[in-house]
PyMOL Python script that loads the backbone (N, CA, C, O; Angstrom):
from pymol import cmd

cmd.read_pdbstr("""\
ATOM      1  N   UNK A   1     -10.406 -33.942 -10.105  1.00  0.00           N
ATOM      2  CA  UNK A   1      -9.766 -32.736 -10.595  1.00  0.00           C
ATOM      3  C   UNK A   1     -10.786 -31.687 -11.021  1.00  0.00           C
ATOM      4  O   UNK A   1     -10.455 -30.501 -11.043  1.00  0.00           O
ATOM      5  N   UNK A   2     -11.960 -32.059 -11.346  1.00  0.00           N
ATOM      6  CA  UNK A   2     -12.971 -30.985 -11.806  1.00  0.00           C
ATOM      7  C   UNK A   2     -13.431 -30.363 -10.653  1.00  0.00           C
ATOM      8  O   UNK A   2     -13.683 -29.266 -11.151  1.00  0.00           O
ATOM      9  N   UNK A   3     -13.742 -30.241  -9.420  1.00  0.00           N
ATOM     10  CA  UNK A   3     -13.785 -29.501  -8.247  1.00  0.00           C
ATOM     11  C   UNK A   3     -12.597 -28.806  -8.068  1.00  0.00           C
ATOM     12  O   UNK A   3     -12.815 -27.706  -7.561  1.00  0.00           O
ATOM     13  N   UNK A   4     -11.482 -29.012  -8.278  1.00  0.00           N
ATOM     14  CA  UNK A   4      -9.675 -28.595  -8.210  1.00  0.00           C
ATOM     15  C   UNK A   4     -10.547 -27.182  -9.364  1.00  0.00           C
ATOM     16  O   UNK A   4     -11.195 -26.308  -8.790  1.00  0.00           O
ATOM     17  N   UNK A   5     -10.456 -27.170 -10.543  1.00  0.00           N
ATOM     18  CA  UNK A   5     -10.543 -26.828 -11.923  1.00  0.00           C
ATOM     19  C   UNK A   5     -12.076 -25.510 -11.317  1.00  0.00           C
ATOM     20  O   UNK A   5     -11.967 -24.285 -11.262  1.00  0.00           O
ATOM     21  N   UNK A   6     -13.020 -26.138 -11.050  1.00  0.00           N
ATOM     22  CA  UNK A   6     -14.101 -25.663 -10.407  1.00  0.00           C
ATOM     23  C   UNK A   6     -13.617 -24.441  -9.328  1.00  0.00           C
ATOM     24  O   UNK A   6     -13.574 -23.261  -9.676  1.00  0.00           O
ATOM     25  N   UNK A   7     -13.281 -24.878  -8.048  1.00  0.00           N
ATOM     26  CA  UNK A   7     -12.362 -23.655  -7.364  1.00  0.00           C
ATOM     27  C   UNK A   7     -11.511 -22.884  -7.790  1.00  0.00           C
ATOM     28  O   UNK A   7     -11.823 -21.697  -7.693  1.00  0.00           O
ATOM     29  N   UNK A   8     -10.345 -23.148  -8.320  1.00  0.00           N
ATOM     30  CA  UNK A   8      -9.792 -21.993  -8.564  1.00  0.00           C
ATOM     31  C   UNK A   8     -10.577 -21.031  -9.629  1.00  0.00           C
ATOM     32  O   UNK A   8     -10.551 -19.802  -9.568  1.00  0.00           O
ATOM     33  N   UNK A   9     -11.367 -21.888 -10.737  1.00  0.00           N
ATOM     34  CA  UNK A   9     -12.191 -20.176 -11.657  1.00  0.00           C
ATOM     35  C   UNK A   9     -12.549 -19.647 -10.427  1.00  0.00           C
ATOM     36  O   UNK A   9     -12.216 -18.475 -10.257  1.00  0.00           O
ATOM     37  N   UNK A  10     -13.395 -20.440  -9.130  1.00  0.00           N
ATOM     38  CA  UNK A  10     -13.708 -19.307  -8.118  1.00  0.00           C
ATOM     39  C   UNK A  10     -12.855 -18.129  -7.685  1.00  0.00           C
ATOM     40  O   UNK A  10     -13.054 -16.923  -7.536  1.00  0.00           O
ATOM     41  N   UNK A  11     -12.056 -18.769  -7.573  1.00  0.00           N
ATOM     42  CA  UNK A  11     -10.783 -17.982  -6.691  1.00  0.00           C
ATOM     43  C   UNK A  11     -10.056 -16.873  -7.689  1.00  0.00           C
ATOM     44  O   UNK A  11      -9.189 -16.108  -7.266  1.00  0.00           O
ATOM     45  N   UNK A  12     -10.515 -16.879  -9.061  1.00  0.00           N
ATOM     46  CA  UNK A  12      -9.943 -15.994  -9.947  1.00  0.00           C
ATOM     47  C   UNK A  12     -10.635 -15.333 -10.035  1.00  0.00           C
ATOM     48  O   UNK A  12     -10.303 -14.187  -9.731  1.00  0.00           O
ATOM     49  N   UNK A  13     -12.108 -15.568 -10.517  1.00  0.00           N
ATOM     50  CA  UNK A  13     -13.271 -14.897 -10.722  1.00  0.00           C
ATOM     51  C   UNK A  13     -13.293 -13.798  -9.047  1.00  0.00           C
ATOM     52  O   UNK A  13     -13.079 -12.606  -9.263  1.00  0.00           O
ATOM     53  N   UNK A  14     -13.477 -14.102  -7.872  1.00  0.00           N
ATOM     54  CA  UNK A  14     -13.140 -13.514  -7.128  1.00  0.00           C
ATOM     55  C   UNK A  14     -12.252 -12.391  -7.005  1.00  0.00           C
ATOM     56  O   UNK A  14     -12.495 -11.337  -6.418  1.00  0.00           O
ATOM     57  N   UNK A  15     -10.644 -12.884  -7.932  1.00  0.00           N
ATOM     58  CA  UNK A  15     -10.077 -11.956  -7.142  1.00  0.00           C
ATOM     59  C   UNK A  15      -9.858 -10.650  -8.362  1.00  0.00           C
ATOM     60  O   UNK A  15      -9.245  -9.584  -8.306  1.00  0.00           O
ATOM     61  N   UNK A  16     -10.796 -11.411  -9.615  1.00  0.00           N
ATOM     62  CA  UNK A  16     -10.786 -10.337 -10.724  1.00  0.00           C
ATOM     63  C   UNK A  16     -11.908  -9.475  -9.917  1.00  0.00           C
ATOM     64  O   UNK A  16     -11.623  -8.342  -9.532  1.00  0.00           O
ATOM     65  N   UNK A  17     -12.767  -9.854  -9.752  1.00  0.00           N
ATOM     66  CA  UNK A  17     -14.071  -9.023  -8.845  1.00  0.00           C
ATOM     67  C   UNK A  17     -13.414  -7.992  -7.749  1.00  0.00           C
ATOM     68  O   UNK A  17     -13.539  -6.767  -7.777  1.00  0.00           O
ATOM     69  N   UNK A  18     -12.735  -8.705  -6.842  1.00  0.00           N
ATOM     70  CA  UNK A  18     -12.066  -7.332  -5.920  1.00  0.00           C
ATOM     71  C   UNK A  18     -10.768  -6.499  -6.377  1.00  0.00           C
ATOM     72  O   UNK A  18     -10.320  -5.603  -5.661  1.00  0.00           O
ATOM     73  N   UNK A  19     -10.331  -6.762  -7.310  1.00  0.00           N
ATOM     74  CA  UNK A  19      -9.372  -5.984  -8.130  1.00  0.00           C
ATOM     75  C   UNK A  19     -10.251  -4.753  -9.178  1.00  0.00           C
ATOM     76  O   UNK A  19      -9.760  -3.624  -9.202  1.00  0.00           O
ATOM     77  N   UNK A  20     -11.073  -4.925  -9.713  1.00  0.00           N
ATOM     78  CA  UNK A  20     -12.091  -4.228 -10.226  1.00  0.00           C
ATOM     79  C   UNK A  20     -13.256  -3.223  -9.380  1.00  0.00           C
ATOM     80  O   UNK A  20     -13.939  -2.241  -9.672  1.00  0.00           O
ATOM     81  N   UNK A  21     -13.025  -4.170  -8.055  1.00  0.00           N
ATOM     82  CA  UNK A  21     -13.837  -3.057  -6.913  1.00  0.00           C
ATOM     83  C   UNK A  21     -12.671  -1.773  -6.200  1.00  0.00           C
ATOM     84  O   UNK A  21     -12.867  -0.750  -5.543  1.00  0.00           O
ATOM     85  N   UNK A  22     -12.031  -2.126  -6.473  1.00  0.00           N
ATOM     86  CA  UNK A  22     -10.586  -1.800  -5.934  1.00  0.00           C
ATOM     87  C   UNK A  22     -10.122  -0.144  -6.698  1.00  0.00           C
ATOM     88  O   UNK A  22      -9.569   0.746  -6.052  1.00  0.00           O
ATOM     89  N   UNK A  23     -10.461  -0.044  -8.019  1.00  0.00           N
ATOM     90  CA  UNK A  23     -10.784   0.521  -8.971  1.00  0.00           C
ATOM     91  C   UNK A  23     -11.763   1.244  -8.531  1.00  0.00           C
ATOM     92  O   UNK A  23     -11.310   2.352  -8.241  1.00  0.00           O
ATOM     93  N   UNK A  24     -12.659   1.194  -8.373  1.00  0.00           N
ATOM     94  CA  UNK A  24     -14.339   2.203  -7.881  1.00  0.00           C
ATOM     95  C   UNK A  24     -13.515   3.663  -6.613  1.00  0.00           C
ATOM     96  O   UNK A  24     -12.402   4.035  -6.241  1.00  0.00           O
ATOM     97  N   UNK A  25     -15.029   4.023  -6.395  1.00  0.00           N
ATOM     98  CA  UNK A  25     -14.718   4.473  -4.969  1.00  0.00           C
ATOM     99  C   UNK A  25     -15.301   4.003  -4.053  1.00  0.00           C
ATOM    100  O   UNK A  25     -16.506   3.765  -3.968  1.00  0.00           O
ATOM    101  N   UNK A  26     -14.336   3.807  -3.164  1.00  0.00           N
ATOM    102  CA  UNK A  26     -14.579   3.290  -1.348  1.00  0.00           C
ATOM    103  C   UNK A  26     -14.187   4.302  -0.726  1.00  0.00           C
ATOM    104  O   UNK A  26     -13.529   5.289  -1.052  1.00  0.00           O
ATOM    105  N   UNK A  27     -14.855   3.814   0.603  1.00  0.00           N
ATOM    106  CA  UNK A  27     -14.293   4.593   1.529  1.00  0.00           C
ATOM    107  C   UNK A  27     -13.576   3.702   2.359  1.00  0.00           C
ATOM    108  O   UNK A  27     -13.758   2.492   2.222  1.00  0.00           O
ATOM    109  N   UNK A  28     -12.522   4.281   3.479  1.00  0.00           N
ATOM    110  CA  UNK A  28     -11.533   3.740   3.648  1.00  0.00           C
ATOM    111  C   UNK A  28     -11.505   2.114   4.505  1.00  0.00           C
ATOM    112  O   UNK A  28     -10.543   1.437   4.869  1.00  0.00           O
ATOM    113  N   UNK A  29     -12.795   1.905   4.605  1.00  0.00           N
ATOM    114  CA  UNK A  29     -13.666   0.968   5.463  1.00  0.00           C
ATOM    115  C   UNK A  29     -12.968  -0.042   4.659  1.00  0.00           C
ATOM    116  O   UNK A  29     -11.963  -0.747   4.752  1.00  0.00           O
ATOM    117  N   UNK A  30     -14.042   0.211   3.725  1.00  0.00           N
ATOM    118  CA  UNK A  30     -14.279  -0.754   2.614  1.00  0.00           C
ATOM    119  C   UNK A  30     -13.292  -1.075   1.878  1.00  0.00           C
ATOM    120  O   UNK A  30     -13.315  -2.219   1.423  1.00  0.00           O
ATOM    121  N   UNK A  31     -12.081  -0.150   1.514  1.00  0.00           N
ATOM    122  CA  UNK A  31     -10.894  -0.795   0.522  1.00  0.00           C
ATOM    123  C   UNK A  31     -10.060  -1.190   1.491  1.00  0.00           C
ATOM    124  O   UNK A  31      -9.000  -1.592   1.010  1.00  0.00           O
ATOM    125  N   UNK A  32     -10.112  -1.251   2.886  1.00  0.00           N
ATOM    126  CA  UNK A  32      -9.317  -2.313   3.525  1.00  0.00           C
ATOM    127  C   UNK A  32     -10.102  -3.687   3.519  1.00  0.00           C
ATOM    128  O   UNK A  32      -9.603  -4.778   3.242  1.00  0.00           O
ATOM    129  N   UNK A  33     -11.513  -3.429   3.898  1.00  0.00           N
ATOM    130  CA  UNK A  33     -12.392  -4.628   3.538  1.00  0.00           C
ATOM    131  C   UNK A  33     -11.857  -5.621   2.309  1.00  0.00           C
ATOM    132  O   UNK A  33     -11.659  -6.826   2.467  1.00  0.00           O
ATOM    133  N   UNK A  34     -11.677  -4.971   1.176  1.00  0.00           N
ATOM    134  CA  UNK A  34     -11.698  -5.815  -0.116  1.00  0.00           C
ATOM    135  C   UNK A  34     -10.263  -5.909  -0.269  1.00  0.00           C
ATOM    136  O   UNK A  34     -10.179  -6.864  -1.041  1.00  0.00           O
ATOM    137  N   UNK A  35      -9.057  -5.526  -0.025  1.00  0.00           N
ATOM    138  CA  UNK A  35      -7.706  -4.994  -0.038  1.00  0.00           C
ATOM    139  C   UNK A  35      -7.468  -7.316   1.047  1.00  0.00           C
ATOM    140  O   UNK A  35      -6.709  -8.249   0.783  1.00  0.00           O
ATOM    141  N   UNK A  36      -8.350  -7.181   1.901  1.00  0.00           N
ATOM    142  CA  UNK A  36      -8.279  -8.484   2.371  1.00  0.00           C
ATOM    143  C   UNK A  36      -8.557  -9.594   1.719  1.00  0.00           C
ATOM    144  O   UNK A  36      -7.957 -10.611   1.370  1.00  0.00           O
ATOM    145  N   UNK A  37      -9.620  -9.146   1.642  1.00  0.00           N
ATOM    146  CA  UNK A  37     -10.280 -10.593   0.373  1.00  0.00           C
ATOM    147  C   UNK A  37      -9.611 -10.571  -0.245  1.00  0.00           C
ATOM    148  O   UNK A  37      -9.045 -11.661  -0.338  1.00  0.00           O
ATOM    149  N   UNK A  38      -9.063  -9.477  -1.168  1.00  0.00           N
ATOM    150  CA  UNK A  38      -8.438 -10.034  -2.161  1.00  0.00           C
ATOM    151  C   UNK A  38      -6.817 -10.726  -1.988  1.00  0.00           C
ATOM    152  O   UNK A  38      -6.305 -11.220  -2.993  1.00  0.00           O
ATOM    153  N   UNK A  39      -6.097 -10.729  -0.743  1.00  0.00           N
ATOM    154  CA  UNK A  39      -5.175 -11.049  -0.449  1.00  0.00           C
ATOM    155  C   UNK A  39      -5.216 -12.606  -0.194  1.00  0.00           C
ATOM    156  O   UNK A  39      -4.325 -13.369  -0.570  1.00  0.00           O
ATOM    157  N   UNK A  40      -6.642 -13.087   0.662  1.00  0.00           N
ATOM    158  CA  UNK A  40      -7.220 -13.961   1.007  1.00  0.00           C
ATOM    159  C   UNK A  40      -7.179 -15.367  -0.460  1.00  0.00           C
ATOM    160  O   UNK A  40      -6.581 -16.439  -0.554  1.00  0.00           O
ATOM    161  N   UNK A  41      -7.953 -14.766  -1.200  1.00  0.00           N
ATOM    162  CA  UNK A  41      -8.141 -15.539  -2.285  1.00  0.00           C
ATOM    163  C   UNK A  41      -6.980 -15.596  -3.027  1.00  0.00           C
ATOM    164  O   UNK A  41      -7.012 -16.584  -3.761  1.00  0.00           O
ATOM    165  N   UNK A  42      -5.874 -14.892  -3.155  1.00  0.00           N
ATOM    166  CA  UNK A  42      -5.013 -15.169  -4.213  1.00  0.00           C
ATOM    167  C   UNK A  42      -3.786 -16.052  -3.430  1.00  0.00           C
ATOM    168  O   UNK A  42      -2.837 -16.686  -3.893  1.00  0.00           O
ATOM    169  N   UNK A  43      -4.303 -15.768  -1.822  1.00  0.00           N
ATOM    170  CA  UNK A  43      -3.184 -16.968  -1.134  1.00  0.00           C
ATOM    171  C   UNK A  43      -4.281 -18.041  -0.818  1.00  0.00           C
ATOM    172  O   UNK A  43      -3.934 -18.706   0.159  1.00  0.00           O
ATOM    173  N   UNK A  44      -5.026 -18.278  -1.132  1.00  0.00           N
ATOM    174  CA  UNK A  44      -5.944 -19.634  -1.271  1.00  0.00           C
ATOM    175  C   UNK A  44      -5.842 -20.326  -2.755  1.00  0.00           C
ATOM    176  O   UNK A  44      -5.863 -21.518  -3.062  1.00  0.00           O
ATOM    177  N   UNK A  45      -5.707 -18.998  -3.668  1.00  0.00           N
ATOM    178  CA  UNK A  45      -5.504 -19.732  -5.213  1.00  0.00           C
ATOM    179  C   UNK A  45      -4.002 -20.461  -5.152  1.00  0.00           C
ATOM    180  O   UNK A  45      -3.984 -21.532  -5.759  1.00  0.00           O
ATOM    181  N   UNK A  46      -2.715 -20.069  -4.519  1.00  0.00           N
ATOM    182  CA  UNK A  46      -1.648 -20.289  -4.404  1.00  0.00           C
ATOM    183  C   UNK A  46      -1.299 -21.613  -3.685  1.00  0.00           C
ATOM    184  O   UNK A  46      -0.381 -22.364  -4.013  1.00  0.00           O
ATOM    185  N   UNK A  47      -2.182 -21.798  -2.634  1.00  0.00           N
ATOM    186  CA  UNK A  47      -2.036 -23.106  -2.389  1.00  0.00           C
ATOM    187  C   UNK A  47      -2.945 -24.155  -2.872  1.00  0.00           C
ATOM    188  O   UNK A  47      -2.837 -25.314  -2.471  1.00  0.00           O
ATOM    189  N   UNK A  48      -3.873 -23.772  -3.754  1.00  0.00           N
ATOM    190  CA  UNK A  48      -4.104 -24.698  -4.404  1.00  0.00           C
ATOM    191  C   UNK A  48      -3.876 -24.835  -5.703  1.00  0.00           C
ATOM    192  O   UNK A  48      -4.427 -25.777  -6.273  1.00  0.00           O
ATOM    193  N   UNK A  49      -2.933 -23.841  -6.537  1.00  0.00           N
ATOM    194  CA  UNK A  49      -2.019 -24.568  -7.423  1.00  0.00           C
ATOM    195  C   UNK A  49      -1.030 -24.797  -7.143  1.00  0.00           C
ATOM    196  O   UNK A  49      -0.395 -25.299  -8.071  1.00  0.00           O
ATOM    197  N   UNK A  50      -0.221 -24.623  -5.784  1.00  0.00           N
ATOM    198  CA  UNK A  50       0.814 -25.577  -5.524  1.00  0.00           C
ATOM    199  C   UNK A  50       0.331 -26.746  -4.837  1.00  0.00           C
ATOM    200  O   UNK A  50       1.180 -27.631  -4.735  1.00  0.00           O
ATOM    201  N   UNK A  51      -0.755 -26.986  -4.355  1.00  0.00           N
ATOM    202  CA  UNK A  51      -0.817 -28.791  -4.258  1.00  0.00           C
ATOM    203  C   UNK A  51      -1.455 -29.546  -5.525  1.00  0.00           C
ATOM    204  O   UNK A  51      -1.602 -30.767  -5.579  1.00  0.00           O
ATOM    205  N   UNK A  52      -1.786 -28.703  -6.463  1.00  0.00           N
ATOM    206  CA  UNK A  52      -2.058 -29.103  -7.725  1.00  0.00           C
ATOM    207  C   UNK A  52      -0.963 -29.619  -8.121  1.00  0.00           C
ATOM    208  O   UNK A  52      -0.936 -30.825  -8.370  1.00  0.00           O
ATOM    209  N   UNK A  53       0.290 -28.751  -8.281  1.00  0.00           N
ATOM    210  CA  UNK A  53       1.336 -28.914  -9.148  1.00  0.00           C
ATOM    211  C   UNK A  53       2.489 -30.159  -8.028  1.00  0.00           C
ATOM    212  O   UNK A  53       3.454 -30.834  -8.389  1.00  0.00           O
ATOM    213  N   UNK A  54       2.023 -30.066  -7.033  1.00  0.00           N
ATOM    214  CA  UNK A  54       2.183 -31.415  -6.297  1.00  0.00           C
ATOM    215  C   UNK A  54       2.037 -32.638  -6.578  1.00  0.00           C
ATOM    216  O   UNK A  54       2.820 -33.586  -6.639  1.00  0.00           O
ATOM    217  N   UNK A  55       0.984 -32.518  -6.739  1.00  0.00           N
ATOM    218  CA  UNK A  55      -0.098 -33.773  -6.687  1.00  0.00           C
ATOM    219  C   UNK A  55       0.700 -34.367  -8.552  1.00  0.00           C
ATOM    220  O   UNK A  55       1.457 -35.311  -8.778  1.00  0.00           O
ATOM    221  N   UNK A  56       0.304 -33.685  -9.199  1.00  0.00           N
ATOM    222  CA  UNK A  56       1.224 -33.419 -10.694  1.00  0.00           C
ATOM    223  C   UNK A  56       2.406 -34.399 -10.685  1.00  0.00           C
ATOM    224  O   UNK A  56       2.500 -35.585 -11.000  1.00  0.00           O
ATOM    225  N   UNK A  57       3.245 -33.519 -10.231  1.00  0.00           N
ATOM    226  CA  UNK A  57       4.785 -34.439  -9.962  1.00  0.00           C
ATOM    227  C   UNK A  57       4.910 -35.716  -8.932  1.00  0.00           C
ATOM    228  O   UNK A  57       5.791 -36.567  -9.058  1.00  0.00           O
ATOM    229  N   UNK A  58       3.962 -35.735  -7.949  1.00  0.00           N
ATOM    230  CA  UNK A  58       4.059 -37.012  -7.717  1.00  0.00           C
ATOM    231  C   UNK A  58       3.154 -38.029  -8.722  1.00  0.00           C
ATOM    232  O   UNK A  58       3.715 -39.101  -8.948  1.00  0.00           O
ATOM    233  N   UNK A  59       2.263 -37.903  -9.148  1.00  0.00           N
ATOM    234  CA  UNK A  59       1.975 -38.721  -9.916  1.00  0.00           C
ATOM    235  C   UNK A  59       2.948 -39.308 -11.275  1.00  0.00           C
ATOM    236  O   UNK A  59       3.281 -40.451 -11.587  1.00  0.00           O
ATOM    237  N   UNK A  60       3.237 -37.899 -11.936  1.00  0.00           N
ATOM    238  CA  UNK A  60       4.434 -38.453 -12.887  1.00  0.00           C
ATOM    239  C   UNK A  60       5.874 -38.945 -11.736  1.00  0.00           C
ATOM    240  O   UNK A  60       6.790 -39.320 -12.468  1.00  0.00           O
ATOM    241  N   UNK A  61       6.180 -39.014 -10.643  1.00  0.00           N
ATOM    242  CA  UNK A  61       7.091 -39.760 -10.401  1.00  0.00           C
ATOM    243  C   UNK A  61       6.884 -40.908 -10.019  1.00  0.00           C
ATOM    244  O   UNK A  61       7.915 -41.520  -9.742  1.00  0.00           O
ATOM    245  N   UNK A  62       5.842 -41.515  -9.877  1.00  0.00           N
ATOM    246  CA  UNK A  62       5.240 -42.970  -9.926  1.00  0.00           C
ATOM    247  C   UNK A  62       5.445 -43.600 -11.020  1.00  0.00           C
ATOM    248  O   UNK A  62       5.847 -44.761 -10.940  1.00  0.00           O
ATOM    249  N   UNK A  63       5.278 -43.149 -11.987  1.00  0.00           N
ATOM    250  CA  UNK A  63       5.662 -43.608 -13.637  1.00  0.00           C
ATOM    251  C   UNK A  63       4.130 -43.815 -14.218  1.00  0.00           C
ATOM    252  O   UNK A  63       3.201 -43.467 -13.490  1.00  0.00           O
ATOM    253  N   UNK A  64       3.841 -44.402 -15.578  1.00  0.00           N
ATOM    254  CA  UNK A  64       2.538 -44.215 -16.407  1.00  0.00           C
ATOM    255  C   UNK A  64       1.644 -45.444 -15.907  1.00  0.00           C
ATOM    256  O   UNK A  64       0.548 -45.499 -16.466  1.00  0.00           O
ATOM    257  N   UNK A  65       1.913 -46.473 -14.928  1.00  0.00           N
ATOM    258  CA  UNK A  65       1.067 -47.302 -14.504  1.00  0.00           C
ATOM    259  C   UNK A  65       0.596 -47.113 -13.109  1.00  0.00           C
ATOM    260  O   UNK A  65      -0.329 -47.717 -12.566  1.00  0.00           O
ATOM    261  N   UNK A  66       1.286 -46.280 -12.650  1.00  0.00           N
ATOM    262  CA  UNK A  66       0.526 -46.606 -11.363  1.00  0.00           C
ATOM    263  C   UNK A  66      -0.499 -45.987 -10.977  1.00  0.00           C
ATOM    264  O   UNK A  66      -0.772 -46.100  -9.782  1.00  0.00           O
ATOM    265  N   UNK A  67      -1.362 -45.171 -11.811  1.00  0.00           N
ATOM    266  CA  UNK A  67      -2.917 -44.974 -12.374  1.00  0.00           C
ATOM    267  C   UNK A  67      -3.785 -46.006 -11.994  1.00  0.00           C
ATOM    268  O   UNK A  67      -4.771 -46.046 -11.258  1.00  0.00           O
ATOM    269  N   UNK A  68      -3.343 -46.613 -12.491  1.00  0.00           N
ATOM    270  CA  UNK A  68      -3.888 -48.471 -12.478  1.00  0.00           C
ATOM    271  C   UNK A  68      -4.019 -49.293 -11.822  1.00  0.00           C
ATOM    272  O   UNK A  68      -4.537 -50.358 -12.157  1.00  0.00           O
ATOM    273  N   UNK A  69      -3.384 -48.902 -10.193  1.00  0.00           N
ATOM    274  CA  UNK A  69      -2.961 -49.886  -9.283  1.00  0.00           C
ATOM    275  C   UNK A  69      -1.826 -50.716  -9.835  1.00  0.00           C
ATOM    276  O   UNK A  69      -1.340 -51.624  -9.160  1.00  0.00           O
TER     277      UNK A  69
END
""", "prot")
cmd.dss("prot")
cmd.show_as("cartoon", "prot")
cmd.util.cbc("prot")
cmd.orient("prot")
């Protein structure tokens, strides 16, 4: 889970970064350039907190032992 935990700060930190570039001035190159990325990363953050929150509920529907084998 700490690589899980590890990526997404990426993926936030990222998409606070092109939301803040977004803000500046570009030219029209470039805020389609970053207008992507930032679409990119927040549907990369999305599927990986929904297989987070996956992974989540199947584990609690296993019940509190099966951690354990």
């Amino acid at each position: 889970m700490m690589i899980d935990d590890q990526l997404a700060r990426a993926h936030r930190n990222n998409i606070r970064r092109y939301r803040h570039l977004l803000q500046t001035s570009l030219t029209e190159f470039e805020r389609q350039f970053v207008e992507r990325r930032l679409n990119e990363e927040q549907s990369k953050l999305e599927i990986l907190v929904s297989s987070l929150s996956n992974e989540v509920h199947r584990d609690r529907s296993r019940g509190p032992d099966s951690r354990f084998g």
